[in-house]
HTML snippet that shows the backbone in 3Dmol.js (N, CA, C, O; Angstrom):
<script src="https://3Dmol.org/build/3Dmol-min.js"></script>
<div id="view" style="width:600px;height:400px;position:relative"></div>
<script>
const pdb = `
ATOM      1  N   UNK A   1    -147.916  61.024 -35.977  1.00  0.00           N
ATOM      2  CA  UNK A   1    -147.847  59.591 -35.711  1.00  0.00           C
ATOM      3  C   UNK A   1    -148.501  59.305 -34.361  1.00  0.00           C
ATOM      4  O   UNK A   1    -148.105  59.901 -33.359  1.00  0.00           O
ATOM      5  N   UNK A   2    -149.365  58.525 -34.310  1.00  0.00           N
ATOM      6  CA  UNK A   2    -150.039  57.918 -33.324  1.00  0.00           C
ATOM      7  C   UNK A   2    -149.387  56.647 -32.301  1.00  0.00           C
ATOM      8  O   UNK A   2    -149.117  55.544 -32.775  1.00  0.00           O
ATOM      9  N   UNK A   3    -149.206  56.944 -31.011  1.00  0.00           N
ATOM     10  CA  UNK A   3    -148.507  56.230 -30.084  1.00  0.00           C
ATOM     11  C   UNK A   3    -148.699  54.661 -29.918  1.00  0.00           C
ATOM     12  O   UNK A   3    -149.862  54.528 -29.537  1.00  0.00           O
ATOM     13  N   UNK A   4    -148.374  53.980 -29.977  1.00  0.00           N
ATOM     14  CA  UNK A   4    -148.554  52.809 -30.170  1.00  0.00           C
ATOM     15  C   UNK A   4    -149.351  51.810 -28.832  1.00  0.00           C
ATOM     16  O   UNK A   4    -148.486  51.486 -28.018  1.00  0.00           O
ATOM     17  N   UNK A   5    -150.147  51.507 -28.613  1.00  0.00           N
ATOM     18  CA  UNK A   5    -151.016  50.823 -28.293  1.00  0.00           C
ATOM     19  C   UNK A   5    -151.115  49.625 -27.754  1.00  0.00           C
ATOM     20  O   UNK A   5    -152.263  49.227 -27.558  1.00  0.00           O
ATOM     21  N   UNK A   6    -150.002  48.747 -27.380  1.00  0.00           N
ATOM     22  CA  UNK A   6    -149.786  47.454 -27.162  1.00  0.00           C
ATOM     23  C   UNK A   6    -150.379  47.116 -25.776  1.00  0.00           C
ATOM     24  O   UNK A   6    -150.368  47.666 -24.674  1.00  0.00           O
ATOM     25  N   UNK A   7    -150.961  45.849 -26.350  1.00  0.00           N
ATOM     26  CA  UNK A   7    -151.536  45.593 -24.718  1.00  0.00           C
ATOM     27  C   UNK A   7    -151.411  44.200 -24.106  1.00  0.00           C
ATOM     28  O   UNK A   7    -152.209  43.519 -23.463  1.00  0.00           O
ATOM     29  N   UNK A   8    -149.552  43.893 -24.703  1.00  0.00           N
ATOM     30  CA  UNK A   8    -148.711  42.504 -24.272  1.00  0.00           C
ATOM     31  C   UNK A   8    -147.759  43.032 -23.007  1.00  0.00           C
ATOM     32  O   UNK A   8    -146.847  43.735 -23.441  1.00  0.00           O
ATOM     33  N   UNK A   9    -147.737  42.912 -21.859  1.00  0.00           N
ATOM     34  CA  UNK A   9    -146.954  43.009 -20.603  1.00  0.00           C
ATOM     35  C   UNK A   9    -145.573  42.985 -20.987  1.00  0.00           C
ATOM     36  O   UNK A   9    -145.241  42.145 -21.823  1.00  0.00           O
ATOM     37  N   UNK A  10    -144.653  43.821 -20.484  1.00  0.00           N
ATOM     38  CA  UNK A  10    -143.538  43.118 -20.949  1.00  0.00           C
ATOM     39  C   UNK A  10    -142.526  42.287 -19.863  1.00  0.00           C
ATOM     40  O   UNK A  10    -142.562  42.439 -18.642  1.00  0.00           O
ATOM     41  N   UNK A  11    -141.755  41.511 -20.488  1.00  0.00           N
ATOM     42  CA  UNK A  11    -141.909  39.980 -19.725  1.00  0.00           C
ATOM     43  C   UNK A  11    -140.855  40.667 -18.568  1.00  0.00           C
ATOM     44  O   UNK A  11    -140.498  41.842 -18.478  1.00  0.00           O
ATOM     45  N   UNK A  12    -140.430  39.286 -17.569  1.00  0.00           N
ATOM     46  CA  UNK A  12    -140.075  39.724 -16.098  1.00  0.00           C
ATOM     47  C   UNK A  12    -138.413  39.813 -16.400  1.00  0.00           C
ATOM     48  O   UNK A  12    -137.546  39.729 -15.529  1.00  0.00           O
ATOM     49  N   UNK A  13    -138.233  39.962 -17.527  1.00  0.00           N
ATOM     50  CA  UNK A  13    -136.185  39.848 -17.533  1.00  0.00           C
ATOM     51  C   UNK A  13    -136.551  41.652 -18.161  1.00  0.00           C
ATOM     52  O   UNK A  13    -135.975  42.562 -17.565  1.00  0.00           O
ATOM     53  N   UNK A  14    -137.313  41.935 -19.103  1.00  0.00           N
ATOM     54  CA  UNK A  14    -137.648  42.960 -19.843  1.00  0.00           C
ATOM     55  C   UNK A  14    -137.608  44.248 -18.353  1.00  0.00           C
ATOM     56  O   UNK A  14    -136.812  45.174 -18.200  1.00  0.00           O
ATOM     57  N   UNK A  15    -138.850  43.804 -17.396  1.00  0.00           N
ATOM     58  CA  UNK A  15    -138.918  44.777 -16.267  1.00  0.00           C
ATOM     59  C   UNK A  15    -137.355  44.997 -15.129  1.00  0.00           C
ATOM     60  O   UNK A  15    -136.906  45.956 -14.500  1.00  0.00           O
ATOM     61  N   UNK A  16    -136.971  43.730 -15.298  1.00  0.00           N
ATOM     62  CA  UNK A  16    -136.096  43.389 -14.373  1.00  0.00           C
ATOM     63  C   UNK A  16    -134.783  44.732 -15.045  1.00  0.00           C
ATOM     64  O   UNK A  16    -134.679  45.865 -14.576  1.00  0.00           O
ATOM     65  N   UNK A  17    -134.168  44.320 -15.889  1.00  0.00           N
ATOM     66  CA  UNK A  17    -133.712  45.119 -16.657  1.00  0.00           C
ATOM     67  C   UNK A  17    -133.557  46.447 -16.510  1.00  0.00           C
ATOM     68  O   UNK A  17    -132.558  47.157 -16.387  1.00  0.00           O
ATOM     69  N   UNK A  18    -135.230  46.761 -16.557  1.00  0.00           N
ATOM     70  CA  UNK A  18    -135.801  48.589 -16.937  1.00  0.00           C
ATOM     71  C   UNK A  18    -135.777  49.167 -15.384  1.00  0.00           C
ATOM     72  O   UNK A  18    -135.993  50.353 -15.135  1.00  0.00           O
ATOM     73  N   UNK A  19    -135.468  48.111 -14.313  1.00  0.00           N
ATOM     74  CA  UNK A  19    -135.439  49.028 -12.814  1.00  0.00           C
ATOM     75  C   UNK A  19    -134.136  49.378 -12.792  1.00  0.00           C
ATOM     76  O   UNK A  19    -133.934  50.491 -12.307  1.00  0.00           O
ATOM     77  N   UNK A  20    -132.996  48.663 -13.238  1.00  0.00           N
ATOM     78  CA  UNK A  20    -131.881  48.915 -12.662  1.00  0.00           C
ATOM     79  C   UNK A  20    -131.107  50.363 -13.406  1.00  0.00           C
ATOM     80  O   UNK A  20    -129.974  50.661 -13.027  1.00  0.00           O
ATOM     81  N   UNK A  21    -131.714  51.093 -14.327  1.00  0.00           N
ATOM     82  CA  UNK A  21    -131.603  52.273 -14.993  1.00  0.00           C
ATOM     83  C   UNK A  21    -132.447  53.285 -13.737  1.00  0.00           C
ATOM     84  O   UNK A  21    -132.360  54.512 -13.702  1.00  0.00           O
ATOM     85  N   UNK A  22    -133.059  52.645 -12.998  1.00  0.00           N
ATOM     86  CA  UNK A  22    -133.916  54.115 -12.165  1.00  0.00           C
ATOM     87  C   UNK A  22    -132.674  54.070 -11.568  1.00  0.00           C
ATOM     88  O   UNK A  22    -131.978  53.057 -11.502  1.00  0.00           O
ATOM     89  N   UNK A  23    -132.297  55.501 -10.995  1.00  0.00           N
ATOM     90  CA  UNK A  23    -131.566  56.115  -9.801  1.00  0.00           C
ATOM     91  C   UNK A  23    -131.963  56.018  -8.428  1.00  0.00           C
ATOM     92  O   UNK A  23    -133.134  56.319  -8.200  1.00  0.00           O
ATOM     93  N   UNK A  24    -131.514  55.797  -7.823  1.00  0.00           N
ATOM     94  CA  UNK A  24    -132.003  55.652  -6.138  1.00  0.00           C
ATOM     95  C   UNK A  24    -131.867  57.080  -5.379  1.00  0.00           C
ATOM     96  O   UNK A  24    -132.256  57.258  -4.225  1.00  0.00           O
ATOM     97  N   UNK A  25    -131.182  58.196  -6.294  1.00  0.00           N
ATOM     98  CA  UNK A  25    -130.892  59.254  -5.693  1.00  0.00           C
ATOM     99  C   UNK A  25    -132.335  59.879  -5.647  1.00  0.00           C
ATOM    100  O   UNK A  25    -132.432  60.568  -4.632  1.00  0.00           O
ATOM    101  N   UNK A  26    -133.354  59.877  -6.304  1.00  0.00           N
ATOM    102  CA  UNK A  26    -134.314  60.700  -6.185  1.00  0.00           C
ATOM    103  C   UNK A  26    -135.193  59.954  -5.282  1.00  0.00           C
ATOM    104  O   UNK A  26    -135.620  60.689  -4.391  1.00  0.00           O
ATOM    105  N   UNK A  27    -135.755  58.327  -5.178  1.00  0.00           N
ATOM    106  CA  UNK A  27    -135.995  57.985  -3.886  1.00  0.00           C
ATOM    107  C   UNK A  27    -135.607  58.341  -2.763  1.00  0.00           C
ATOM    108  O   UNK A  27    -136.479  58.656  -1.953  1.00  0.00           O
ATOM    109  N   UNK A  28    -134.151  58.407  -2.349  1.00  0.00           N
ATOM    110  CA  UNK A  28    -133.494  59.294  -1.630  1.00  0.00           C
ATOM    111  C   UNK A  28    -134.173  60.289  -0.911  1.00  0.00           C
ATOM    112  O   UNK A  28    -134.582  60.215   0.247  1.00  0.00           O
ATOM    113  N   UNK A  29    -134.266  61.333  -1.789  1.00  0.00           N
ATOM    114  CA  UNK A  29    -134.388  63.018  -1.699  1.00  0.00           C
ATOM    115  C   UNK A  29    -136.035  62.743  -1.531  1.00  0.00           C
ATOM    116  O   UNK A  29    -136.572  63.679  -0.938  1.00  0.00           O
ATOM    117  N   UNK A  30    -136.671  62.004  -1.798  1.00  0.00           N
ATOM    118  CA  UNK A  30    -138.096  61.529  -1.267  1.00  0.00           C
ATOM    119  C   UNK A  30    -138.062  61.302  -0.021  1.00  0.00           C
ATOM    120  O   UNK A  30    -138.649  62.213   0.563  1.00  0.00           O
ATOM    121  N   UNK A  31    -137.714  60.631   0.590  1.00  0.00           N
ATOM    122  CA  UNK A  31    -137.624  59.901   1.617  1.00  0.00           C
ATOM    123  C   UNK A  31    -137.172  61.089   2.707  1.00  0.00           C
ATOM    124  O   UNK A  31    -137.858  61.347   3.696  1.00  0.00           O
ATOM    125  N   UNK A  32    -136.082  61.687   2.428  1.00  0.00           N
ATOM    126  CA  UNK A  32    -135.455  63.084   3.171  1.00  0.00           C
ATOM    127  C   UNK A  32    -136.598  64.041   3.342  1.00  0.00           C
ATOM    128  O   UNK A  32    -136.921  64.329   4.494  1.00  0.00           O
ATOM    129  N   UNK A  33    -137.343  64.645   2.182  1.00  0.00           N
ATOM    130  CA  UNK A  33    -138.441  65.618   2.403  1.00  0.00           C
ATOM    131  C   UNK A  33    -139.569  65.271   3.106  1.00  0.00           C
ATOM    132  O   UNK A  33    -139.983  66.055   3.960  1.00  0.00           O
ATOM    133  N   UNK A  34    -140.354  63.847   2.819  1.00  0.00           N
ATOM    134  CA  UNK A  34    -141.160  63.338   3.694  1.00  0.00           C
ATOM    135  C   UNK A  34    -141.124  63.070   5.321  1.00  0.00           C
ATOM    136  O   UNK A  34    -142.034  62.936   6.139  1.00  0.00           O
ATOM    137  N   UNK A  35    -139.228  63.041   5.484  1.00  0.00           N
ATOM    138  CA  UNK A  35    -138.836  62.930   6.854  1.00  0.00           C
ATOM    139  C   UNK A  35    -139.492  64.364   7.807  1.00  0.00           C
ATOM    140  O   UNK A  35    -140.134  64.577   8.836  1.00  0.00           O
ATOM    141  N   UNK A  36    -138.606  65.379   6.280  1.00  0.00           N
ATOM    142  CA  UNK A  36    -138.323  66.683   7.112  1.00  0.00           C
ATOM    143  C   UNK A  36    -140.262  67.671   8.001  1.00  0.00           C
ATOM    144  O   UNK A  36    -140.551  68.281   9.031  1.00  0.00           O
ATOM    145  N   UNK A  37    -141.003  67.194   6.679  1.00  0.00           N
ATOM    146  CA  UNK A  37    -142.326  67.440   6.323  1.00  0.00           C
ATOM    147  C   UNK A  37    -142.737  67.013   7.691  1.00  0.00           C
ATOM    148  O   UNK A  37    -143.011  67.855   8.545  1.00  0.00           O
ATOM    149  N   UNK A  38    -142.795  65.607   7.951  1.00  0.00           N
ATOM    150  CA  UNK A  38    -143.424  64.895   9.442  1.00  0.00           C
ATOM    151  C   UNK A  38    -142.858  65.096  10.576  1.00  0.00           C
ATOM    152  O   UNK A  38    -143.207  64.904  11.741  1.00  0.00           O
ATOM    153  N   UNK A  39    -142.029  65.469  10.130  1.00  0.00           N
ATOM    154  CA  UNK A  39    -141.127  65.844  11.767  1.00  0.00           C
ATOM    155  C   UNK A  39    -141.057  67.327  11.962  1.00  0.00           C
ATOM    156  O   UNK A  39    -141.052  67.591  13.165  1.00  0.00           O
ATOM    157  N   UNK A  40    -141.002  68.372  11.205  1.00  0.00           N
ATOM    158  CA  UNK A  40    -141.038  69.969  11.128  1.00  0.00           C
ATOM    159  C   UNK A  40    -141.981  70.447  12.143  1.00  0.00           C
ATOM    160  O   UNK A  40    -143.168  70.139  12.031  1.00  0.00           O
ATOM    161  N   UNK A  41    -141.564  71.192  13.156  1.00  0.00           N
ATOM    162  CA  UNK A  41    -142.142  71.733  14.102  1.00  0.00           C
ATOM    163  C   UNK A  41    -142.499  71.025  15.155  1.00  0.00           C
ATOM    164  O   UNK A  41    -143.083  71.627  16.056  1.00  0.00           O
ATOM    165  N   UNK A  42    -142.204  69.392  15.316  1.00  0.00           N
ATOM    166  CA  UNK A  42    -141.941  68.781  16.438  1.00  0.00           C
ATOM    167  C   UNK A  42    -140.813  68.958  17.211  1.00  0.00           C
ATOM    168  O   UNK A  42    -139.687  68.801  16.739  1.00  0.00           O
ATOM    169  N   UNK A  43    -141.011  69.263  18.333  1.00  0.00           N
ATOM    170  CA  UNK A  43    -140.136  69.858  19.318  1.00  0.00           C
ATOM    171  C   UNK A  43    -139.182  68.645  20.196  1.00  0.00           C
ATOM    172  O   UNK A  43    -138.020  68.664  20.601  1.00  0.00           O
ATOM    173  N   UNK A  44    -140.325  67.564  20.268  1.00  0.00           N
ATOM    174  CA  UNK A  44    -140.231  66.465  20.943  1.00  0.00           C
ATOM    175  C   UNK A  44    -138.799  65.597  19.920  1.00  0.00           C
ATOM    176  O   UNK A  44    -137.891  65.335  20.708  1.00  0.00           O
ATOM    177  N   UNK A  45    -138.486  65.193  18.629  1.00  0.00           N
ATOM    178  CA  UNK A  45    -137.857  64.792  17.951  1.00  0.00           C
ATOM    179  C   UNK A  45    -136.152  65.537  17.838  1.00  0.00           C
ATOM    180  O   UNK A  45    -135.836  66.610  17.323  1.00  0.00           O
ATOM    181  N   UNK A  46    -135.395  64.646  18.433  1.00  0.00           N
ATOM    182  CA  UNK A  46    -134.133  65.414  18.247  1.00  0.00           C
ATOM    183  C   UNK A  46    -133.544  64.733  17.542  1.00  0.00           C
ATOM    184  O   UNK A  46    -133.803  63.532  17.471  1.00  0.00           O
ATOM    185  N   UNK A  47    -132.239  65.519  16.562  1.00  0.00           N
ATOM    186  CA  UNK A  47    -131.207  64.785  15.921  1.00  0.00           C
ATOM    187  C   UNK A  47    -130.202  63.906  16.379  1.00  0.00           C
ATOM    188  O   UNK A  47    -129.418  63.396  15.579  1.00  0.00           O
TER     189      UNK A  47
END
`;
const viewer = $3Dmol.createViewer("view");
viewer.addModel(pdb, "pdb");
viewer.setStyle({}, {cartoon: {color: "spectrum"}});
viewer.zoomTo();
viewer.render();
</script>
């Protein structure tokens, strides 16, 4: 079966909807590694 193809937007209650199922925990754990990444081996940066 071939994936379906639609090329109608889906409307702003439809999107509105489909964000509040994402988790914020993995933004999170984004946000933490990108911290750790830019700051790692700066000496100057304290906790």
């Amino acid at each position: 079966m071939e994936p379906s193809t639609f090329k109608i937007p889906p409307s702003k209650q439809a999107f509105s909807k489909a964000r509040y199922k994402i988790a914020h925990t993995g933004f999170k754990e984004l946000l933490d590694l990108s911290l750790q990444t830019a700051y790692q081996g700066d000496t100057s940066y304290g906790t």
